[in-house]
C-alpha distance (Angstrom), angle and dihedral (degrees) to the residues before:
residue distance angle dihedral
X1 . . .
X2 3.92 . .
X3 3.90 122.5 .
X4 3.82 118.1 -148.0
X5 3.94 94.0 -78.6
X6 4.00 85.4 58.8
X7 3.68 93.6 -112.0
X8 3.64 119.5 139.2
X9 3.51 121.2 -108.9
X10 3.59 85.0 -10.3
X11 3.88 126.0 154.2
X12 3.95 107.7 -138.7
X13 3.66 114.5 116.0
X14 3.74 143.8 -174.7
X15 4.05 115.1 -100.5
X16 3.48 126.4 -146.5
X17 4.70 93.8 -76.7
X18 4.00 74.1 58.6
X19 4.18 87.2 -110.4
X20 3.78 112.2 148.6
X21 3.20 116.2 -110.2
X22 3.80 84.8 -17.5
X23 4.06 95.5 144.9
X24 4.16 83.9 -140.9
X25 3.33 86.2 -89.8
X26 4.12 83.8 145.4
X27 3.93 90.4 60.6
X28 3.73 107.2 99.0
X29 3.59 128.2 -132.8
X30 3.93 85.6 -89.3
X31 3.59 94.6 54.7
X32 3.54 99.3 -109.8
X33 3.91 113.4 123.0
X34 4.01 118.5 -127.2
X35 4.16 81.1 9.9
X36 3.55 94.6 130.5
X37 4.43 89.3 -147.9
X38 4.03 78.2 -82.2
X39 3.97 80.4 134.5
X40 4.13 89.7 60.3
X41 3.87 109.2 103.5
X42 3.61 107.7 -140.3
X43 3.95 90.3 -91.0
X44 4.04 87.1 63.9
X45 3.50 87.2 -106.0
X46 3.67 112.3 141.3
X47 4.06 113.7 -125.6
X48 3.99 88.5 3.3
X49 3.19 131.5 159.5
X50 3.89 102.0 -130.8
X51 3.57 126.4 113.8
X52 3.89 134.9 -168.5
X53 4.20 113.3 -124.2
X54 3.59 114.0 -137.6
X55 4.32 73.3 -105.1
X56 3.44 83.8 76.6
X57 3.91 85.7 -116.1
X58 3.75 119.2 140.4
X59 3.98 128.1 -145.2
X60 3.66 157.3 110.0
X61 3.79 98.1 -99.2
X62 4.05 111.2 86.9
X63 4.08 88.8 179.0
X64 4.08 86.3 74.0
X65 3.61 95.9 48.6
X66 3.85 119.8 144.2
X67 4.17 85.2 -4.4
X68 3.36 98.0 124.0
X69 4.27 96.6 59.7
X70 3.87 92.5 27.8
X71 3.54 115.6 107.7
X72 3.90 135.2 109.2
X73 3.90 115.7 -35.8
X74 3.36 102.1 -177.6
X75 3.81 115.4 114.0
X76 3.59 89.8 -155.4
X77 3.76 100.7 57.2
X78 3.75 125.2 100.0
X79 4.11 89.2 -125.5
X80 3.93 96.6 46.5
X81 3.79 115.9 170.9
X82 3.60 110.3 -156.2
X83 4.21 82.4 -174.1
X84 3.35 91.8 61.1
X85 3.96 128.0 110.7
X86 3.83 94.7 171.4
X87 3.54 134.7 48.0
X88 3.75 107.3 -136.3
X89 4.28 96.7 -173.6
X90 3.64 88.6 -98.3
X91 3.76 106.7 123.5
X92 3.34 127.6 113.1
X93 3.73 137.8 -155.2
X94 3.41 143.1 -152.5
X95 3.96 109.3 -157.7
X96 4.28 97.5 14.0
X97 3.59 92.9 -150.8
X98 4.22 106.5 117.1
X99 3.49 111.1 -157.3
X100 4.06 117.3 -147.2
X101 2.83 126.2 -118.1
X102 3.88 95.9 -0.7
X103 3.65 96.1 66.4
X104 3.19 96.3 14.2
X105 4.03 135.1 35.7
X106 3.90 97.2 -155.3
X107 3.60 132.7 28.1
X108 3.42 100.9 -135.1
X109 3.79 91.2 54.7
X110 3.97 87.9 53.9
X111 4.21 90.2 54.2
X112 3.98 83.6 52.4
X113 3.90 88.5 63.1
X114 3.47 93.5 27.9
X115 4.16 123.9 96.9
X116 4.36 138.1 -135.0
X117 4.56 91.0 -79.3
X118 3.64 98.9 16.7
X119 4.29 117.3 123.7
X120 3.61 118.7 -129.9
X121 4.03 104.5 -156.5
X122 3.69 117.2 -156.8
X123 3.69 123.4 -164.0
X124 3.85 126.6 -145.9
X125 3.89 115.0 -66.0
X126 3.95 144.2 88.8
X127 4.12 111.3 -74.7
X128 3.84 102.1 -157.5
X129 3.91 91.5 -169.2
X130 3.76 135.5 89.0
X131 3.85 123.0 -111.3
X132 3.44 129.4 -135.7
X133 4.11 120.4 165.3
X134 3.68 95.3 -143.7
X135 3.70 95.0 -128.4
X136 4.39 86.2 -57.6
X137 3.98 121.5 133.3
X138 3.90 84.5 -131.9
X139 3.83 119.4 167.0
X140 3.55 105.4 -138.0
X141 3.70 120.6 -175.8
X142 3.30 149.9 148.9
X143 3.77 133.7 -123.4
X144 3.51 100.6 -114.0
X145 3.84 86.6 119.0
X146 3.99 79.6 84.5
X147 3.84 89.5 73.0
X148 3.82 94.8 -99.0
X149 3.90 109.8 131.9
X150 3.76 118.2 -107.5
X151 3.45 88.7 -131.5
X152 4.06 74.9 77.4
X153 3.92 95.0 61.0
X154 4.00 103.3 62.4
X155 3.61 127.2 170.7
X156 4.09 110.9 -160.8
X157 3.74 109.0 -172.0
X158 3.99 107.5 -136.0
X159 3.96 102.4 -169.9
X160 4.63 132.1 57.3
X161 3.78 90.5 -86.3
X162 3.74 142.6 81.3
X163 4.12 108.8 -63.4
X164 3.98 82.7 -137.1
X165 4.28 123.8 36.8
X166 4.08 112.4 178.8
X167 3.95 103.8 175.7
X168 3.30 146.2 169.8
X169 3.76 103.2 -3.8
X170 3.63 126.1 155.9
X171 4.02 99.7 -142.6
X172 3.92 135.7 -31.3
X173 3.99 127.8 29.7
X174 4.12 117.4 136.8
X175 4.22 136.3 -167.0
X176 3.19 114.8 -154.4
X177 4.16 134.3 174.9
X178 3.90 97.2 4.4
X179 3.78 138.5 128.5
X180 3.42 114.0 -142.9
X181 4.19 123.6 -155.3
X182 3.53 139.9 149.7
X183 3.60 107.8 44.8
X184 3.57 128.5 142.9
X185 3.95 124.8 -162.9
X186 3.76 118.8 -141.4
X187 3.61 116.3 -145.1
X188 3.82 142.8 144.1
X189 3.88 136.2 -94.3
X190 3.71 128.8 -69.6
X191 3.70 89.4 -117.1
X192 3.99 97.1 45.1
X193 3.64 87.5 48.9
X194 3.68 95.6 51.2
X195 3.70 95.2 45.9
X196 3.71 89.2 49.4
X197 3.92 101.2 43.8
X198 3.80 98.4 73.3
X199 4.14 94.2 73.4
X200 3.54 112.3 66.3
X201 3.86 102.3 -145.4
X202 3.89 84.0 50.8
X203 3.84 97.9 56.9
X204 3.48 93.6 48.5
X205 3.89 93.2 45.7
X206 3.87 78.2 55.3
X207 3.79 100.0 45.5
X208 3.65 93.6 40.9
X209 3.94 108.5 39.5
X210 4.13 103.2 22.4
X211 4.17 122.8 21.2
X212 4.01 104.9 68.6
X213 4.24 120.3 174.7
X214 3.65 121.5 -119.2
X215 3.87 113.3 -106.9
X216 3.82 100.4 15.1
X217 3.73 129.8 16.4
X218 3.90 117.5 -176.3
X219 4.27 119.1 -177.6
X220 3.69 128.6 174.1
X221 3.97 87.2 -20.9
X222 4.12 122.1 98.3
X223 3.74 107.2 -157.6
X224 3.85 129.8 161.7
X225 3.90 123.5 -96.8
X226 3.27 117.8 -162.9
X227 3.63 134.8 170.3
X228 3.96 98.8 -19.2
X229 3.84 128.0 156.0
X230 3.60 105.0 -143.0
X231 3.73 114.2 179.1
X232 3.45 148.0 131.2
X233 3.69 90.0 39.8
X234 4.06 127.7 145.0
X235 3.44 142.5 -155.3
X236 3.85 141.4 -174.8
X237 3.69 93.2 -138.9
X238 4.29 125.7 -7.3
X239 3.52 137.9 6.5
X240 3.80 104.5 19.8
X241 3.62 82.4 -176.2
X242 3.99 113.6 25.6
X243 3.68 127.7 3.5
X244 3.80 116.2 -165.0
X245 3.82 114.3 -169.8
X246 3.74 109.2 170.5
X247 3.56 108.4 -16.4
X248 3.63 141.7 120.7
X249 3.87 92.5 -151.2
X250 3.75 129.4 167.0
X251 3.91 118.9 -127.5
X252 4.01 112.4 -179.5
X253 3.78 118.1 164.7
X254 3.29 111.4 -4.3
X255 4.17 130.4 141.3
X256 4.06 115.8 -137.2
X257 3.26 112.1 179.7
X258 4.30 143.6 145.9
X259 4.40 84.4 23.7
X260 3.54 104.6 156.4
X261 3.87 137.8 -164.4
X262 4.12 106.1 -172.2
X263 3.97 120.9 -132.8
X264 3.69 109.2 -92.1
X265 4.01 109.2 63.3
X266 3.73 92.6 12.2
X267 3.80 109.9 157.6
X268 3.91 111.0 155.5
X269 3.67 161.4 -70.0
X270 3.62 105.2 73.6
X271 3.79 87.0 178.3
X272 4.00 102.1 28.4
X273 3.72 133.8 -17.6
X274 3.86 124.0 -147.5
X275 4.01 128.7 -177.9
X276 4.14 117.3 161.7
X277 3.79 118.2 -0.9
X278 3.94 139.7 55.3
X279 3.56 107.0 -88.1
X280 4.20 114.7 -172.2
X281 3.95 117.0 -136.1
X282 4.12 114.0 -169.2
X283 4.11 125.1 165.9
X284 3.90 93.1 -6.1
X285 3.62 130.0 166.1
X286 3.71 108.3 -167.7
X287 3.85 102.9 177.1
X288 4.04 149.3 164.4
X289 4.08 87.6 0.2
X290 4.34 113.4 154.7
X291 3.85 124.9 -143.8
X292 3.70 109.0 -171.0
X293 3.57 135.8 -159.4
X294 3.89 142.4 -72.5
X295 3.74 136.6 -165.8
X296 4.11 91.6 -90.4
X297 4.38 90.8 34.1
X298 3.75 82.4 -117.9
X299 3.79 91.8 149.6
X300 3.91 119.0 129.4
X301 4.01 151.9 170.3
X302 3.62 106.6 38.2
X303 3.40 90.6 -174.2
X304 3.97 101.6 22.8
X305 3.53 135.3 1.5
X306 3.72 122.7 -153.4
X307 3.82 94.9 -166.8
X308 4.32 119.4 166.4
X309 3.59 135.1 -9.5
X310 3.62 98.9 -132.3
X311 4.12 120.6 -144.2
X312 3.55 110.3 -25.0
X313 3.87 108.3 -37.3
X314 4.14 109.9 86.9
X315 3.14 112.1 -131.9
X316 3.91 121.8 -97.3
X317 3.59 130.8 -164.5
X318 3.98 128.4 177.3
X319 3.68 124.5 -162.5
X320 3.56 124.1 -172.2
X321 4.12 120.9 177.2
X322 4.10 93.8 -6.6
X323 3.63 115.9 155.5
X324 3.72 111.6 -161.5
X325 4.23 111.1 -168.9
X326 3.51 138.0 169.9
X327 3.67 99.1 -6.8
X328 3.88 117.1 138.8
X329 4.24 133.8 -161.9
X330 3.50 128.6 145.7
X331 3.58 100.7 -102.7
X332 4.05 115.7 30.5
X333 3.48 101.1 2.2
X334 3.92 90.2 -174.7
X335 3.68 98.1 32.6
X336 3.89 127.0 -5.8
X337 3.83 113.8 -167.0
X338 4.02 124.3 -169.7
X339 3.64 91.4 171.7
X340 4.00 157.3 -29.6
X341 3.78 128.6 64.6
X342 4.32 118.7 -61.3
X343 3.77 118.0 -174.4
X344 3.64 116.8 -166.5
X345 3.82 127.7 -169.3
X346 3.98 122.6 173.8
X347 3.85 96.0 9.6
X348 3.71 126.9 177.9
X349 4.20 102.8 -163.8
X350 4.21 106.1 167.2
X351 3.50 147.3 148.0
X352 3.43 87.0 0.4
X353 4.12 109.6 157.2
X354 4.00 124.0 -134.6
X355 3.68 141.8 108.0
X356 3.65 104.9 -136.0
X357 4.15 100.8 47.3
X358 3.86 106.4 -8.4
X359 3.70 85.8 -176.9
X360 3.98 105.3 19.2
X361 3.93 138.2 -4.8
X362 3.48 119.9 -169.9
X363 3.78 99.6 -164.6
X364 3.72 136.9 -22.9
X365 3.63 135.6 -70.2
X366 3.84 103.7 -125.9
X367 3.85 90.6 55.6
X368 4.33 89.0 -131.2
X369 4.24 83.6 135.6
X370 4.17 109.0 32.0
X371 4.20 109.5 175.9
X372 3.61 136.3 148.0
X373 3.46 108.5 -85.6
X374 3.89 128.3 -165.6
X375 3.64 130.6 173.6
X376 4.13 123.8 177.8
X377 3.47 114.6 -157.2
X378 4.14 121.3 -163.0
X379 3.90 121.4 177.5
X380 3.85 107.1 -17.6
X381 3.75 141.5 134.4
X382 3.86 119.1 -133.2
X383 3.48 107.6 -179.8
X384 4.01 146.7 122.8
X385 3.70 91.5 44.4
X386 3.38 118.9 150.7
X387 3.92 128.9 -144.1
X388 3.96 147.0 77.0
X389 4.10 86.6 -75.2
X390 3.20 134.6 27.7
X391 3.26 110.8 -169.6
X392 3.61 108.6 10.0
X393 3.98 128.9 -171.1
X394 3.51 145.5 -174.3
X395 3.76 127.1 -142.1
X396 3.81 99.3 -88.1
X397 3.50 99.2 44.5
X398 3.70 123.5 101.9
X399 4.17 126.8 -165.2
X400 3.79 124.5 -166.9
X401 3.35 124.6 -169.3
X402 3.85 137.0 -162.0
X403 3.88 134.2 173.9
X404 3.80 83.3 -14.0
X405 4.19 132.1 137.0
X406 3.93 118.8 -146.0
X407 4.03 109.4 -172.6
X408 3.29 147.1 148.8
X409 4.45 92.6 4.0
X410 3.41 107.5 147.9
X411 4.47 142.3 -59.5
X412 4.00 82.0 -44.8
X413 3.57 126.4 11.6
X414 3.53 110.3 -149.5
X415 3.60 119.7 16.2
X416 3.89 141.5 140.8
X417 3.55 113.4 -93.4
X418 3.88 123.6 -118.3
X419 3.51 119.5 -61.6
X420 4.01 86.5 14.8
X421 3.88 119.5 94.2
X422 3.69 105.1 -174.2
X423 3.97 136.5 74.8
X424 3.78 120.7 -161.9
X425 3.46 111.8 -166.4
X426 4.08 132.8 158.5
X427 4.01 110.3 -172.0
X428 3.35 120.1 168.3
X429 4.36 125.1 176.0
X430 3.97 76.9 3.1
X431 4.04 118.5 146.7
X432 3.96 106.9 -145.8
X433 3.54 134.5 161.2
X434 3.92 86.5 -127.5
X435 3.48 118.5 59.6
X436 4.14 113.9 -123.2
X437 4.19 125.5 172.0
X438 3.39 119.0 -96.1
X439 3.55 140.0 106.9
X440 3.73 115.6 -72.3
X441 3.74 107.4 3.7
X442 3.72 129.7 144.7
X443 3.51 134.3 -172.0
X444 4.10 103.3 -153.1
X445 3.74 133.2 119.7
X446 3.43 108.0 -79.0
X447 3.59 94.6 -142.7
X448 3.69 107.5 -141.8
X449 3.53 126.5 -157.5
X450 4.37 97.8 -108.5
X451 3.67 114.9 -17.1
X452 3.41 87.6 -174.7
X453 3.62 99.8 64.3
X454 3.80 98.7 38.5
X455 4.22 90.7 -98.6
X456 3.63 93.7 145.3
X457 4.05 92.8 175.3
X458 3.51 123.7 125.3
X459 3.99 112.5 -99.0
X460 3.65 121.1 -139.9
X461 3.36 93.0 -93.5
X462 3.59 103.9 45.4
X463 3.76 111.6 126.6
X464 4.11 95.9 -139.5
X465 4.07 80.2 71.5
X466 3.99 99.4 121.2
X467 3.50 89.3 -9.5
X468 3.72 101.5 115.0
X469 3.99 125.7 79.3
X470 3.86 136.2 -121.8
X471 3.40 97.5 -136.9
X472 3.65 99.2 76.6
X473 4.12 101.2 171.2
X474 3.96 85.9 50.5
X475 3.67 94.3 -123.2
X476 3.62 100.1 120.6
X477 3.87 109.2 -103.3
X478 3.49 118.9 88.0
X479 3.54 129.6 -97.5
X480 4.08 107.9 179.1
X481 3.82 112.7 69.6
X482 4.68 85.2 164.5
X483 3.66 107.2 78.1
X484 3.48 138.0 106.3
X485 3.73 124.0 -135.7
X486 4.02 134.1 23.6
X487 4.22 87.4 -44.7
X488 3.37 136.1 -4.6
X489 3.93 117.6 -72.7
X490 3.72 121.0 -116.8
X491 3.70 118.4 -106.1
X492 3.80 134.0 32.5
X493 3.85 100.0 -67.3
X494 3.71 119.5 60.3
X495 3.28 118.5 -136.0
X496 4.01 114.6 -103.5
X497 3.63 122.8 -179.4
X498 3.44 92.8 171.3
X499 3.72 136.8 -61.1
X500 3.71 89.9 -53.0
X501 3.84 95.1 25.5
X502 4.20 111.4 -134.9
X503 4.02 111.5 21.8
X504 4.27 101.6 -102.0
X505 3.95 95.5 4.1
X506 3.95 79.4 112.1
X507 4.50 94.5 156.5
X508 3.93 75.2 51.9
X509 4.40 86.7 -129.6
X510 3.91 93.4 146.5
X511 3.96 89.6 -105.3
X512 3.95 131.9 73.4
X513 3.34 106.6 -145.7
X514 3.86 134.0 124.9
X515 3.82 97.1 -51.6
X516 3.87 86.4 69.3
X517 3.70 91.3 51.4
X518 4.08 85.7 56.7
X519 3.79 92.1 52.0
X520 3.87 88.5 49.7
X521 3.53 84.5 53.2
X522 3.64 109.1 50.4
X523 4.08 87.4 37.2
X524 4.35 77.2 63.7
X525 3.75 100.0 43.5
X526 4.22 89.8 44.5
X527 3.93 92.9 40.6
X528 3.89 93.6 -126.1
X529 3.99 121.0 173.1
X530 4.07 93.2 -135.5
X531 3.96 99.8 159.1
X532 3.87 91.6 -157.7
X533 4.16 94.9 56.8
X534 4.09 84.1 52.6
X535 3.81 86.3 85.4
X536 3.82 104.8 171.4
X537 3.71 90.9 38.8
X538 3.48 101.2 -128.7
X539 3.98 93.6 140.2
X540 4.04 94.3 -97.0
X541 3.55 144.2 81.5
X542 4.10 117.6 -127.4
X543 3.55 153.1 117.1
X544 3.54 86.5 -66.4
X545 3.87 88.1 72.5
X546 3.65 89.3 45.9
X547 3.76 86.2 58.5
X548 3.84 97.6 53.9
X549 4.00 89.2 44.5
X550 3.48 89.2 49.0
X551 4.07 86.2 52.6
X552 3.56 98.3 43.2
X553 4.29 85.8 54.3
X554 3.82 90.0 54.8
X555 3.90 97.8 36.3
């Protein structure tokens, strides 16, 4: 007979992990062969249910884990524990400003000790990290305010996703004095996002939860921007600059510029994208931003998109002072719109590049997203846009105009949009190459002051000079009380010829003739202090003014 090592008569058996003659010295304490006592709790009780903290304590009781060296780890608190291993949101602070990178070397790692209305100050300096506010309404700026440029104060985002996330606050939260670079949006492809657009809950699962914009991305949150620099920003499929999901934020003086969303899954919003929400645009430049293409050339709002109303508020979006230059999509170049209410007063929309809207598009041609659309327009110039369209419209979508100059936008200015056979336009004091009813409008060169150099001011001879009206909701009381002249000019820059416009037109008619000579006159007899009737400026008002208004008639 031969035992398990093949020797005959031999003794050597095979234990119980089926080792000859292996004595079970491979069975653990537990029992359990090749186990390696990784069934001992950390009291040496087999299949227990203690575990070690990273405190090195040992128990039963998960809710006290890591308790006992927890505490506040931050150097620069007032209760410090140098003992401590983890920071258990128990410091405290006298001032709550955190200044970067004194304090702190990053700024992200000052928001993680910083609370809801605490400042994060950031000195002058590239931040190679991305931001995200961890749900806090931190102020975080910079200290440009000390007369250093912003250009100074750059954040360069350093992983695939947006350089900046603010999310998911309830109310407050501000940027101030930053330049923002580097950031890539993650999103899906064109065909996923297609497939998944039709159902409602879907989209917004998408909007809210997956596609993010390149240098800032703001959901359900409704902080302050001010005076940012965002540029050089990219995303896979909106707002290579901004995105805007939910939130009623305030933008004033900010720069975004050279955003970019590459051909492939291109959507929109080179400059900013909006869906859902009431977002608030003052003093912004939004400028040489690219939308590229997609399988269906679906890609819109070089400048801005105005994407989805989301549940059952419409979007809104007010812009006040926006110039919006040199940005190019397919459809809307300037501004493409797929929904929700956009009022506009003192916009700047040119040489803006795109077939289907070169200037505006409210809506798309293929008629896959049909809303009511309506966009209010106040004082602006839209003009030197290039495309087949320039403004282009489908059937629900309704544009008013006021005070405003359309020229020079494209093959045809206004027309419906494929698939779409109706335009629904309401211009009044408007100055458009086409003629269209209303009270006031003109269709005459506006006469800017040097096309060619981007000087889209009025010259002195432009015809929307006084042209425009005060009452700028058409319900007979006046709205503007800021203009120069008889009325208000049309377009976004009032005319100024000076302090007191053209030398002797003093009743500021257009013409100096013998009504001005009157108002000299009566500005002598009743001792006024009228700086425009003192016409040889030598500090008083007299027949020798007369004399060189008289001259000026008969020159």
């Amino acid at each position: 007979n031969l035992d398990c090592l093949g020797t005959p008569d031999g003794s050597a058996l095979c234990d119980n992990c089926n080792i000859c003659d292996g004595s079970n010295t491979d069975m653990d304490d537990c029992g359990i062969c090749f186990g390696n006592n990784i069934d001992l709790d950390c009291d040496g009780i087999c299949f227990g249910n203690s575990s070690e903290d990273a405190c090195g304590v040992c128990d039963e009781n998960t809710e006290n884990d890591n308790s006992t060296c927890s505490g506040c780890t931050d150097s620069n608190a007032e209760n410090y524990d140098e003992y401590s291993i983890f920071d258990d949101g128990s410091c405290t602070y006298s001032d709550h400003t955190f200044f970067v990178p004194d304090e702190y070397t990053s700024i992200q790692s000052a928001i993680y000790y910083a609370s809801s209305g605490d400042t994060v100050e950031v000195g002058p300096g590239i931040y190679s990290e991305n931001i995200d506010f961890l749900g806090k309404a931190v102020i975080l700026r910079s200290q440009y305010e000390n007369g250093i440029a912003i250009s100074e104060f750059i954040i360069s985002g350093v992983d695939s996703v947006s350089t900046v996330t603010i999310e998911n606050i309830n109310e407050g939260g501000a940027m101030i004095g930053f330049t923002i670079t580097n950031g890539y949006g993650r999103g899906v492809s064109f065909e996923d996002f297609i497939s998944m657009a039709a159902d409602e809950e879907i989209l917004d699962s998408l909007l809210t939860y997956v596609i993010r914009a390149g240098g800032i991305s703001v959901g359900n949150a409704s902080p302050y921007l001010k005076d940012l620099y965002i540029i050089n920003n990219t995303a896979r499929n909106v707002g290579g600059g901004i995105g805007l999901i939910n939130s009623n934020a305030v933008i004033e003086s900010c720069q975004i510029s050279n955003n970019n969303i590459p051909d492939g899954d291109a959507l929109g919003g080179g400059g900013i994208a909006i869906n859902g929400g009431h977002p608030i645009l003052i003093d912004i430049t939004i400028e040489n931003n690219y939308v590229g293409s997609n399988m269906y050339s679906l890609n819109g709002g070089g400048g801005i998109l105005c994407g989805f109303s989301l549940g059952d508020d419409i979007l809104e979006l007010d812009l006040e002072n926006v110039s919006i230059i040199g940005n190019t999509a397919n459809i809307g170049a300037g501004i493409g719109a797929l929904s929700g209410t956009i009022t506009g007063r003192r916009l700047l929309i040119v040489d803006n590049v795109g077939p289907y809207g070169s200037a505006i598009s409210l809506g798309e041609p293929l008629g896959l997203v049909i809303g009511d659309i309506t966009m209010s327009i106040k004082n602006s110039t839209i003009v030197h846009n290039t495309g087949l369209l320039g403004v282009g419209m489908i059937n629900t979508a309704q544009m008013n105009a006021v005070n405003t100059i359309f020229w020079d936008n494209g093959d045809v200015e206004f027309s419906p949009l494929p698939n779409n056979d109706q335009l629904n336009l309401n211009f009044n004091y408007t100055d458009a190459e086409d003629e269209w009813p209303g009270e006031g409008n003109i269709n005459l060169d506006p006469l800017f002051s040097n096309v060619s150099s981007s000087d889209y001011t009025l010259s002195a001879d432009s015809p929307c000079i006084d042209a425009g009206t005060a009452d700028t909701d058409m319900d007979g009381s006046d709205d503007m009380e800021n203009y120069t002249g008889l009325a208000p000019d049309m377009g976004v820059f009032e005319f100024d010829g000076g302090e007191c416009g053209t030398t002797g037109d003093v009743n500021a008619d257009g013409s100096v003739n013998i009504l001005d000579i009157i108002n000299v006159a009566n500005c002598i007899l009743s001792d006024c202090s009228d700086p425009c009737s003192d016409l040889n400026e030598d500090g008083t008002i007299n027949i020798l003014d007369i004399i060189n208004l008289v001259n000026l008639i008969l020159a």
